[in-house]
C-alpha positions as CSV (number, residue, x, y, z in Angstrom):
1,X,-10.6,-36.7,24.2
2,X,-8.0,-35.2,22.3
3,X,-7.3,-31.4,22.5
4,X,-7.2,-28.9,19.5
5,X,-3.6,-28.4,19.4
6,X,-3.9,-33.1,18.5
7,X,-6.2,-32.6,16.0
8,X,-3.9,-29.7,14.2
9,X,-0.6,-31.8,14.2
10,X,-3.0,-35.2,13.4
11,X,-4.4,-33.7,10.8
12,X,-1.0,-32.0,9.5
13,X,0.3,-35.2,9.6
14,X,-2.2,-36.3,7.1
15,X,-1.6,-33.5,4.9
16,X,2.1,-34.6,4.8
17,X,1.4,-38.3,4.2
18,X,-1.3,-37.4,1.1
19,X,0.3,-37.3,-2.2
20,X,-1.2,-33.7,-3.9
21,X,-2.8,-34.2,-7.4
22,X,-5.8,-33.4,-9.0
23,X,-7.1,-36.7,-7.4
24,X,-6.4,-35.5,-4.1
25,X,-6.6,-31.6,-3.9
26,X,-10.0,-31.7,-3.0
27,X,-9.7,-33.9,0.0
28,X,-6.3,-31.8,1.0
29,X,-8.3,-28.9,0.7
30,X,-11.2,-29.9,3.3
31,X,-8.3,-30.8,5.2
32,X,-6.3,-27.2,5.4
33,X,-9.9,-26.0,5.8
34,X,-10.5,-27.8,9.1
35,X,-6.8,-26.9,10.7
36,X,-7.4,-23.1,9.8
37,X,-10.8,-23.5,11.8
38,X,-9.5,-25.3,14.6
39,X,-6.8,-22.6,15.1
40,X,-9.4,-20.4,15.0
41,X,-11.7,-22.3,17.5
42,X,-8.3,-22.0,20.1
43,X,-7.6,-18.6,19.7
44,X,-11.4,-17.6,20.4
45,X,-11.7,-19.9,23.3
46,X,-8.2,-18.3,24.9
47,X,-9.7,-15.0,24.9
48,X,-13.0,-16.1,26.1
49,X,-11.0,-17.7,29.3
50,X,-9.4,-14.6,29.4
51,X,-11.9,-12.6,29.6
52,X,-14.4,-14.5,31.9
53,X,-11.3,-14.8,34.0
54,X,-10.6,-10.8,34.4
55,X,-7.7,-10.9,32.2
56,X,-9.6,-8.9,30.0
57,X,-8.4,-7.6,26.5
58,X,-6.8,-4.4,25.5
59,X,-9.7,-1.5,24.9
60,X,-8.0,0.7,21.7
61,X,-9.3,3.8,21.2
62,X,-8.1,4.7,17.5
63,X,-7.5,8.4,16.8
64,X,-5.7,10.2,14.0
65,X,-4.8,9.5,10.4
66,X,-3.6,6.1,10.9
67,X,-2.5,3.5,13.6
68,X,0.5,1.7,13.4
69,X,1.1,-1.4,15.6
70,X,5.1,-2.0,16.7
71,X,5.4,-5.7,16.8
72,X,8.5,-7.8,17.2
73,X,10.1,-9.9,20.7
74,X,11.0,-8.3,24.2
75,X,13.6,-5.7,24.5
76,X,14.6,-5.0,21.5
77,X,14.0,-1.2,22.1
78,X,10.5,-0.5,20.7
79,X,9.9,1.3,23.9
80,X,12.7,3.6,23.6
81,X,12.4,4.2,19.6
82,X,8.3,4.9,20.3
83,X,9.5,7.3,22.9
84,X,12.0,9.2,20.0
85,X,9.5,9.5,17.9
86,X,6.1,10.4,19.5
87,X,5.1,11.9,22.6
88,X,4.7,8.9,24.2
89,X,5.7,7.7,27.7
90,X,6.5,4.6,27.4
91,X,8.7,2.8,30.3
92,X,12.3,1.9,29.2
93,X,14.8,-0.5,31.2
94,X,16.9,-3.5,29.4
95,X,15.0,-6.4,30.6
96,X,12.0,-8.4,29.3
97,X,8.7,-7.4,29.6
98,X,9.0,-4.3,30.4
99,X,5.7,-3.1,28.5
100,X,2.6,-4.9,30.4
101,X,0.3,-2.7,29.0
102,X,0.0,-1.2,25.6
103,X,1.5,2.5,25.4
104,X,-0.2,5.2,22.3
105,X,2.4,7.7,21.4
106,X,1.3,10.0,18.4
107,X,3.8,11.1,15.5
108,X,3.1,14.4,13.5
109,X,4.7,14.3,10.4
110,X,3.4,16.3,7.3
111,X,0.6,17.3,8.8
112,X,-0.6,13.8,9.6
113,X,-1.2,12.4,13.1
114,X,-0.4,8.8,13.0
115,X,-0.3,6.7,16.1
116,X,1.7,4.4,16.9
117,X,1.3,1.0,20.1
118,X,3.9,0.0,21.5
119,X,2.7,-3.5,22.2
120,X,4.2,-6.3,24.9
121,X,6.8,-8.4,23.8
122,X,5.5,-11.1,21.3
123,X,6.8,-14.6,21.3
124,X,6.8,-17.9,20.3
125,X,3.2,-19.5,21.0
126,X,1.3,-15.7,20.8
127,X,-1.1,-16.7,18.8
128,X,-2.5,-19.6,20.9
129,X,-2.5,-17.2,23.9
130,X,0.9,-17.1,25.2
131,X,1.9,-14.2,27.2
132,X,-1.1,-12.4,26.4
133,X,-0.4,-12.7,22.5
134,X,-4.0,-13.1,21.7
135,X,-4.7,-9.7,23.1
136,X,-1.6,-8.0,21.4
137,X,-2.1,-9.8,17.9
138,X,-5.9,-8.6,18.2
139,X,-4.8,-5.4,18.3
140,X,-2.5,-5.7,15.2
141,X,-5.5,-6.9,13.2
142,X,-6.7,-3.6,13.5
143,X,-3.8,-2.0,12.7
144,X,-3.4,0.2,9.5
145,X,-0.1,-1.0,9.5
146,X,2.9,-3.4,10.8
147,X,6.3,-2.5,12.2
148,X,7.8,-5.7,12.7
149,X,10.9,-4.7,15.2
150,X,13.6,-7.1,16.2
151,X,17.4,-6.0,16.8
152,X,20.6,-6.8,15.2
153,X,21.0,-9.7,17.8
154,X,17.4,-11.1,17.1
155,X,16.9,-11.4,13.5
156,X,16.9,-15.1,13.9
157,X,13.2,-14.3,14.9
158,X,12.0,-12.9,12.5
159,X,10.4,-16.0,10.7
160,X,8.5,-16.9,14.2
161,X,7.2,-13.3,14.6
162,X,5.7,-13.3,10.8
163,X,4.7,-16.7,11.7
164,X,2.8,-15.9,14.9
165,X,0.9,-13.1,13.0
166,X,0.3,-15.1,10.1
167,X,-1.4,-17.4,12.3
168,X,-3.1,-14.4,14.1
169,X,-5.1,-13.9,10.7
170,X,-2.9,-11.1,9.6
171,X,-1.7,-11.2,6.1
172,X,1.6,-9.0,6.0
173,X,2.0,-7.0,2.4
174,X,-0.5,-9.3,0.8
175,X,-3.3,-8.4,-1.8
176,X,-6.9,-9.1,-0.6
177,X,-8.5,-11.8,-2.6
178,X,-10.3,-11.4,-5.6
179,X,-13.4,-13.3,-5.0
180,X,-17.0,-12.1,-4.0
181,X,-19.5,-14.5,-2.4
182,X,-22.9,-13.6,-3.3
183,X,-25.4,-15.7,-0.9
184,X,-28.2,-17.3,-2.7
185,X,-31.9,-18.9,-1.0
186,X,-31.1,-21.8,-3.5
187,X,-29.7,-23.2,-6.4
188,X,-26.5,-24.5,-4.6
189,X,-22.9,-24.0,-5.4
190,X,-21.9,-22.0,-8.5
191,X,-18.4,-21.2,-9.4
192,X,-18.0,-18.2,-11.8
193,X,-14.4,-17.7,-12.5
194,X,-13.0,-14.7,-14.8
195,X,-9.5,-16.7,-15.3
196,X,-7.9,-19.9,-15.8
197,X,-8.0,-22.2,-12.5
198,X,-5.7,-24.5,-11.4
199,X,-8.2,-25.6,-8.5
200,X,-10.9,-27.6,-9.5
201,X,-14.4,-26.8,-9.0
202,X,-15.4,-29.7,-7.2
203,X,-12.4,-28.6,-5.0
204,X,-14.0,-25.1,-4.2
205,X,-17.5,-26.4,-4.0
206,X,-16.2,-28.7,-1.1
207,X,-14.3,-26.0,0.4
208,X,-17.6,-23.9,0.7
209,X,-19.4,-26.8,2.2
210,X,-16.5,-27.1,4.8
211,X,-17.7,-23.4,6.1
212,X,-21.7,-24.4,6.0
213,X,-22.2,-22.4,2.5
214,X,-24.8,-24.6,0.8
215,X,-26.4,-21.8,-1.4
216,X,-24.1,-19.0,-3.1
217,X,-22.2,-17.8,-6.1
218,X,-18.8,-17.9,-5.8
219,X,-17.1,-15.1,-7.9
220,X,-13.6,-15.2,-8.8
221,X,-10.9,-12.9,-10.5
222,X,-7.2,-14.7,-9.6
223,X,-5.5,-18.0,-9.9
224,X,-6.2,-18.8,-6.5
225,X,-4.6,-21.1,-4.3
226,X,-6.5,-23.5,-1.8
227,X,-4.9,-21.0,1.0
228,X,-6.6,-18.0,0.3
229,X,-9.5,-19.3,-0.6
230,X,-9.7,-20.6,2.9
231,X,-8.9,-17.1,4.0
232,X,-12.1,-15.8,2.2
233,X,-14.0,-18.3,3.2
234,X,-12.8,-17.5,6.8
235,X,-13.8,-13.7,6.2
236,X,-11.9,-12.5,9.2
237,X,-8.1,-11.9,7.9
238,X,-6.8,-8.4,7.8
239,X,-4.0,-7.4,5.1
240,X,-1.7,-5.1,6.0
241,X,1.0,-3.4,4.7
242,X,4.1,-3.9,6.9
243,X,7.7,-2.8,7.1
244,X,10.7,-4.2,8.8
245,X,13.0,-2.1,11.7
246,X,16.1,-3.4,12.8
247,X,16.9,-1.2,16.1
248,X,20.3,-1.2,17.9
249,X,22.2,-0.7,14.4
250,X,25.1,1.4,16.6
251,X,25.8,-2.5,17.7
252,X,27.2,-3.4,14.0
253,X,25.8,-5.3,11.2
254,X,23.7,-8.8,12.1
255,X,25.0,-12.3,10.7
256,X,23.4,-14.2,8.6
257,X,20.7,-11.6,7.9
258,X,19.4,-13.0,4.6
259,X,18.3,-16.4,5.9
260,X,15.9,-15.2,8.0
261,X,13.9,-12.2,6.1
262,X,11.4,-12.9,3.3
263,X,12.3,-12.5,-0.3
264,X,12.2,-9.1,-1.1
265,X,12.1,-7.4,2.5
266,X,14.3,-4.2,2.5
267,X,14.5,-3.9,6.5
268,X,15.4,-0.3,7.7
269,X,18.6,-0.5,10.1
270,X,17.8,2.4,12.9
271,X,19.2,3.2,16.4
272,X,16.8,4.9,19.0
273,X,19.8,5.4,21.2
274,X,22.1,7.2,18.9
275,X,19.0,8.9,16.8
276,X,20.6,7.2,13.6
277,X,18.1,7.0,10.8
278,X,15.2,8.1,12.7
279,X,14.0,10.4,10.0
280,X,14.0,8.1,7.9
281,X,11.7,5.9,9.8
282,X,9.1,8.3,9.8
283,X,9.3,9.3,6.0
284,X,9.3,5.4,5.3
285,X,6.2,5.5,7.4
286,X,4.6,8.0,5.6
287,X,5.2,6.2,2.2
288,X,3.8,3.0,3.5
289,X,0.9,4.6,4.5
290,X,0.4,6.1,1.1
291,X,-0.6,9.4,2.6
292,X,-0.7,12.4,0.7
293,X,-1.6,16.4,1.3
294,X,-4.0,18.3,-0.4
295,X,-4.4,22.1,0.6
296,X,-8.2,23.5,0.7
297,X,-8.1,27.0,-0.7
298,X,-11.1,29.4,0.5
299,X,-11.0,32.5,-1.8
300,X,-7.7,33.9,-1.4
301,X,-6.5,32.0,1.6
302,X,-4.3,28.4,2.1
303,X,-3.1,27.4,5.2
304,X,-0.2,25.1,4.5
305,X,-0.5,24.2,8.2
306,X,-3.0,22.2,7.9
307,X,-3.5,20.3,5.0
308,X,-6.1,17.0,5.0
309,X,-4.6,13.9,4.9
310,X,-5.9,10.9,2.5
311,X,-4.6,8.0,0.7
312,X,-3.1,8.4,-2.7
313,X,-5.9,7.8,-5.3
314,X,-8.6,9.6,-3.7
315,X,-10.4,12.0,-5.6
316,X,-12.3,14.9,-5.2
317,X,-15.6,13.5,-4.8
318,X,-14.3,11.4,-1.9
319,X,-12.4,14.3,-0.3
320,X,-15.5,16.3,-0.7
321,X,-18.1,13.4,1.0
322,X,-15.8,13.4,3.9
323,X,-15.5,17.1,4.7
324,X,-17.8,19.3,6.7
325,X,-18.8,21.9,4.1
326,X,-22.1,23.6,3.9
327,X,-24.1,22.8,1.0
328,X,-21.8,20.8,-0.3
329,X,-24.5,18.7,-2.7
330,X,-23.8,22.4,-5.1
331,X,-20.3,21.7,-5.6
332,X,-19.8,20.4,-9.0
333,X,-16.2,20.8,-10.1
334,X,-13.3,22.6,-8.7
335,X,-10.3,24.3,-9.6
336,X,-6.6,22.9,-9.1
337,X,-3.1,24.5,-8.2
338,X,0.0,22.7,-8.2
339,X,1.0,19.6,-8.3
340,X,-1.4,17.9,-10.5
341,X,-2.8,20.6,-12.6
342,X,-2.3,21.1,-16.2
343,X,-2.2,25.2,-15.4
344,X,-2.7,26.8,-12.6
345,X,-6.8,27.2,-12.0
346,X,-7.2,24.6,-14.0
347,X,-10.7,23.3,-13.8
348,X,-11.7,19.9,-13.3
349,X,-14.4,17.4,-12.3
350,X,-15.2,15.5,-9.0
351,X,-13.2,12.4,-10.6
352,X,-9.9,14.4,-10.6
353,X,-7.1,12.5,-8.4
354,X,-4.5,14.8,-6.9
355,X,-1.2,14.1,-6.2
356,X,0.2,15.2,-2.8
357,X,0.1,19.2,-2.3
358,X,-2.6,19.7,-4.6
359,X,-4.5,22.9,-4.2
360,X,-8.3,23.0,-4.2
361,X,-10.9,25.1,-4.5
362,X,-14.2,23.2,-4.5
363,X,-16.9,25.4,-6.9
């Protein structure tokens, strides 16, 4: 009987041996379809094992404005740059595998709390199991963001790290789908597309069927390819933002750097030994996160100590459905200060979007 990991690379080998036209995308499509749920089908039966077996997973217990996730291969000084950073204690030595476990530190910075994992090392094979890379990719899937770390004599791994995650379900600095699946009691397959399509209809009806949808509408805003329409139909991909670190930069500069990052990755060079650029990790951070502070103002009083953190393009309505203030159903507008406001008291409605230090005072 032949394992998974046969019918993946049988199965690829069709793909390559299938010329692709409109003739054939269909049949190319139910193809891809099948290897993405065959990786899937390994990766949940490795961490059944696992767990039946006492392995066990890693339990996360999320707190603060964000978690970030520090990813990248062993000993390339994620332990020792968490430590910098956060008030973490995270064991340092220059060998492999030195973090078993996963270590929480917690960065303040603006007034946000955003905590960061230092993960075990990931490597080739991590997202079929290897050295417990099922458990430590689950945990970037949750993430609210990726720091992919390698060092200036690792960059040459970079392509198997985004690889590994990629095939982990995680979809670094890509933009969620635009399609809805509406399920229906009948009627079958319907396509509604609001654009041009180069895939066919057929092609996406088939690709439904391959995921046992028989009734539904099928919704669609972009010209999507066969790939992430598999990833919708899958329904369990995270996208993430992510940004690349490049630690030991007291070492020199890497070789051959631009073969092995993506088009358009500006990576951050940093040292945690020598502190160089550290700052700037955090602010980069907090840009990637898309954070921004807004002040409450009580009467008279602000406390610029503790401003509330949310993402850029909130507005008041959303600040005000997640704060605990009494009676808050009363409040219908509010007045402004700062950055954002026209004139200083200006008022406004519940739509208003501040930008970050915006003063409120709910009304």
């Amino acid at each position: 009987m032949q394992t998974i990991d046969e019918r993946i690379l049988e199965i690829e080998a069709e793909i390559r041996k299938t010329p692709y036209h409109k003739g054939t995308e269909h049949y190319i499509g139910k193809l891809k379809a099948r290897i993405a749920k065959l990786r899937e089908e390994k990766i949940e039966k490795i961490f059944k094992s696992r767990s039946n077996g006492g392995g066990g997973g890693y339990g996360i217990k999320k707190t603060g404005d964000a978690s970030v996730v520090l990813v990248g291969p062993p000993s390339v000084g994620k332990s020792t740059l968490l430590n910098k950073i956060t008030h973490a204690e995270s064991k340092v030595a220059a060998y492999d595998f030195t973090t078993l476990n996963i270590i929480p530190g917690m960065l303040d910075y603006k007034g946000a709390k955003i905590q960061i994992f230092d993960v075990p090392g990931i490597m080739a094979g991590a997202a079929s199991g290897r050295g417990r890379g099922k458990e430590v990719l689950s945990v970037a899937r949750n993430a609210d963001l990726i720091m992919v770390m390698v060092d200036v004599k690792t960059v040459n791994l970079i392509p198997q790290i985004l690889k590994e995650l990629h095939e982990a379900g995680v979809r670094l600095n890509e933009e969620k789908p635009r399609v809805s699946i509406i399920k229906k009691l009948s009627g079958g397959i319907k396509v509604n597309s609001m654009t041009t399509l180069e895939l066919g209809y057929d092609t996406i009806k088939s690709l439904a069927g391959e995921f046992h949808l028989t009734n539904a509408e099928v919704i669609i805003k972009e010209n999507i390819s066969i790939e992430r329409l598999i990833d919708v139909f899958m329904g369990n991909r995270a996208y993430l933002p992510y940004l690349m670190v490049i630690n030991k930069a007291d070492l020199g500069m890497p070789k051959n750097l631009d073969k092995y990052l993506p088009p358009g990755v500006e990576p951050l060079f940093v040292s945690g030994i020598k502190d160089k650029n550290l700052d700037e990790l955090k602010e980069v951070l907090w840009q990637k996160l898309q954070f921004i502070r807004v002040y409450l103002k009580n009467n008279d009083e602000i406390d610029k100590n503790d401003p509330l953190i949310i993402k850029k393009g909130s507005s008041l309505f959303w600040i005000l459905e997640n704060i605990a203030i009494p009676k808050k159903e009363n409040f219908k507008s509010a007045k402004v200060f700062g950055p954002g406001a026209k004139y200083p008291g200006q008022e406004v409605s519940l739509s208003f979007v501040p930008l970050d230090e915006t003063v409120v005072q709910f009304e």
